[in-house]
C-alpha positions, 0 to 999 in steps of 0.5 A, a space after each residue: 854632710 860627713 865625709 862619706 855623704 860628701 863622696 856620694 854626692 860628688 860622685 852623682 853630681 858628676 855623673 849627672 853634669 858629664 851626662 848633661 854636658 854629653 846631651 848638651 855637647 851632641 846637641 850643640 854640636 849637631 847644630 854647629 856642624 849642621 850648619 857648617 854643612 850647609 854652609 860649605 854643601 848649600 852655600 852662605 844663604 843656606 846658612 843664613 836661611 836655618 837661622 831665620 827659622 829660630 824664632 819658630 823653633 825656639 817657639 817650640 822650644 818655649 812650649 817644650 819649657 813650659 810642659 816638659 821642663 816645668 813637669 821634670 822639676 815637678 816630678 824631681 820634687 815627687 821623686 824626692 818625697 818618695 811620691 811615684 804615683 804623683 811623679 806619674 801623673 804629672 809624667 803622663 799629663 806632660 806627655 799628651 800635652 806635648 804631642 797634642 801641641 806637636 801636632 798643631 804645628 804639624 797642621 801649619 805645616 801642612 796646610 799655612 807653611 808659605 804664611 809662617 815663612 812670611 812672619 820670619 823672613 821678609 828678604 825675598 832672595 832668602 824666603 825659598 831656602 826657608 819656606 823650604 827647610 821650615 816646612 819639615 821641621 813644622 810637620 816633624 815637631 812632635 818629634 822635636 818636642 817629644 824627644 825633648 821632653 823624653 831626655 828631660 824626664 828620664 834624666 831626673 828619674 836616673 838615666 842620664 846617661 841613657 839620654 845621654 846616649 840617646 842624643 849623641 845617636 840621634 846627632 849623628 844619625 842627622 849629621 850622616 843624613 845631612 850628606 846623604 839627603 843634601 849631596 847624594 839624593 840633591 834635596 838641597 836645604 830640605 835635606 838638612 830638616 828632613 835628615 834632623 827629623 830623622 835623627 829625633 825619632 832614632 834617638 826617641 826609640 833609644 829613650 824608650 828602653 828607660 820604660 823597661 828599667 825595673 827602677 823606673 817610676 814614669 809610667 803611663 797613668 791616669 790623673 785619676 789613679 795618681 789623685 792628681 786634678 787635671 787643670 789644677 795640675 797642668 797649671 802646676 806644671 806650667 807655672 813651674 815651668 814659666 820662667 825659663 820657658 817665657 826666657 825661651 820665648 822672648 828670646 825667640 822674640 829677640 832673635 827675630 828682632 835681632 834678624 830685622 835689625 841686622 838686615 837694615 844696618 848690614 843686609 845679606 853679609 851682617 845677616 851671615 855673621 849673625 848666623 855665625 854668632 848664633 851658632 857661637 851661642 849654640 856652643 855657650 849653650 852646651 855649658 849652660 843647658 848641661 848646668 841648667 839640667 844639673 840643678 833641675 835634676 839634682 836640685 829639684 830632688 834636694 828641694 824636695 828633701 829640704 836639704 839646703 846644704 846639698 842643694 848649695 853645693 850644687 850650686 856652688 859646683 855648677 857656677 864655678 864649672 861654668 864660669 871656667 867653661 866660658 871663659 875658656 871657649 870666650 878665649 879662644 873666640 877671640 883669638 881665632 875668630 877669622 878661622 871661626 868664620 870661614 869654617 862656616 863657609 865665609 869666603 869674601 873679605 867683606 863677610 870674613 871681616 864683619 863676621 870677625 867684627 861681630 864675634 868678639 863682643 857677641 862672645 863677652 855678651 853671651 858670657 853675661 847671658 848664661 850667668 843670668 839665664 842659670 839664675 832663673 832655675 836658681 830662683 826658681 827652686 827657691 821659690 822666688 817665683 817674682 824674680 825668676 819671672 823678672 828675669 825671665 821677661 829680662 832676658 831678651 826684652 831689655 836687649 831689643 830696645 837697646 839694639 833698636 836705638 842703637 841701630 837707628 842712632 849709632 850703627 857702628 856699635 850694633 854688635 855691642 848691643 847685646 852687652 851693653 843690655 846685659 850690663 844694665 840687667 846685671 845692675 838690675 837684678 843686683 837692685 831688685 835682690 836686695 831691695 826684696 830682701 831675697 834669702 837663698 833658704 829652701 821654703 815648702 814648694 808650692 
């Protein structure tokens, strides 16, 4: 790479990770300050509720992988072959498969909320505020699941920046909407979703001006005008998306074990510090969902081309900035941790102090968490389909008996229980690398 190809590249590997971590940042953000929110306008049950209800989201989420993220790395690599009507199609077959999933949670929603709400909270003071705020999140998931994968899509074909934008609107169309729905029309917690909803179909009408891009190649088409078999194709796409959308799944798995847990050790006060703690991952995920989209969208187009030396240095630029990121914002957690606690609305001694006891481990444990997480795109890419799927199931399910024997047998310990989990899957990963003689060259994508 000369001199001038290395300028370009660095320019638009920047250009592509500000936009991520802008996209990142206003999600994150929109989350944190959600929940600041309701927490000082609703109180710490409000708090706690919300993060009782990510399992089903992050369901959602794992669908939105499995269609959307696994359809944007297939496109990238079209993108990268020079192939718009095979982009296309794997484009169009994305999208009716994410609003006809949308729509089925839209039907629970209407018809079974009460019963879903009972599969996530079993603490009865807090199954209102829940049932309350899932209701509208249930009815507006195509929105969620379709602004998702419009952010996804249009930033591997080039308007990152207008995703971008489009999500920062879209944060503070919610934010603003939070004080209007809770405070001023008093729809208490409902608010709060209803106000995200919103927010998703402002942002959803931002993304529609990349269709009107003379340069854009997702355009609506039939799979048989793209050349591209239906079942054939949705199974690329779901294979492709696999291992970070069954990550994504299992960590819903883990975070409703997490919630159970927590429960029986420490009841209300430990469940509010573990919705403190998820919100800190929250901010870990800004550095690592705007790296993961970095190496989706530019690595996937280097896949494509078969250029190793670029698709290493994205790799390269991508690890050392989040090593840095993480380490700074870990910092700062455990320098401040009691000030990061009643910012969430913590107001008695009790809540403060084991809120404060959580966070310092929870914030080292995250730090391994997005290291291994931004492995399975890695793997991925190369075509170690094997690992990045060992890593993937991994991820949440070597901390859950970790946390289960911990709880039961040394309480005191629990909120090590991420840490010590992510240390042995480090030592795993290692293991399994080198006994399968694993090689970072690019191979034809399958």
């Amino acid at each position: 790479m000369n001199q001038e190809e290395q300028s370009t590249f660095n320019r638009t590997f920047w250009r592509f990770l500000l936009s991520s971590i802008l996209i990142a940042l206003s999600g994150c953000l929109g989350n944190v300050v959600d929940a600041i929110i309701v927490g000082n306008l609703i109180g710490e049950d409000g708090v706690s509720a919300i993060n009782l209800t990510k399992p089903i989201i992050q369901l959602m989420f794992t669908l939105n992988m499995f269609l959307a993220t696994g359809a944007g790395m297939l496109v990238g690599i079209e993108l990268g072959r020079k192939n718009h009507q095979g982009a296309a199609g794997f484009y169009s077959l994305s999208m009716a498969a994410t609003i006809a999933v949308g729509l089925l949670f839209t039907a629970s929603g209407l018809l079974i909320p009460d019963v879903v709400t009972s599969w996530i909270c079993t603490d009865q003071h807090l199954f209102q505020p829940t049932l309350d705020y899932l209701r509208v999140i249930l009815i507006g998931a195509p929105v969620y699941l379709l602004m998702w994968a419009l952010t996804t899509m249009a930033g591997v074909d080039g308007s990152p920046r207008l995703a971008s934008f489009a999500i920062l609107i879209d944060n503070a169309v919610n934010l603003s909407l939070d004080i209007v729905f809770i405070r001023w029309l008093g729809w208490g917690i409902e608010g709060s979703s209803a106000a995200t909803v919103v927010g998703h179909i402002v942002g959803i009408a931002i993304m529609c001006r990349h269709f009107h891009y003379k340069d854009n190649h997702l355009r609506l088409t039939s799979l048989a005008s793209s050349h591209l078999p239906l079942f054939s194709s949705l199974g690329k796409i779901i294979s492709q998306g696999a291992p970070l959308a069954i990550a994504v799944g299992c960590l819903g798995l883990l975070f409703f074990a997490t919630n159970n847990s927590v429960a029986t050790v420490g009841g209300s006060v430990s469940l509010f510090a573990l919705a403190v703690c998820m919100n800190l991952l929250q901010i870990y995920n800004l550095f690592l969902a705007g790296i993961a989209r970095t190496i989706q969208a530019l690595g996937s187009i280097e896949v494509g081309r078969g250029d190793n030396e670029a698709f290493r240095l994205v790799l390269r630029k991508s690890f050392n900035f989040i090593t840095i990121a993480m380490s700074v914002t870990c910092l700062i957690v455990w320098i401040v941790p009691e000030f990061i606690a009643r910012l969430f609305g913590a107001e008695g001694d009790a809540t403060v102090s084991e809120t404060v006891r959580a966070l310092r481990p929870f914030s080292l444990s995250i730090m391994l968490w997005c290291y291994i997480d931004a492995l399975i795109t890695v793997y991925k890419l190369y075509n170690y389909h094997g690992m990045a799927l060992f890593i993937s199931f991994a991820l949440s399910l070597t901390v859950i008996p970790v946390l289960w024997l911990i709880s039961r047998y040394s309480p005191g310990l629990l909120w090590y229980s991420y840490l010590i989990a992510y240390a042995i899957e480090v030592i795993a990963i290692v293991a399994l690398h080198k006994m399968t003689h694993v090689k970072f060259e690019l191979k034809p994508a399958g």
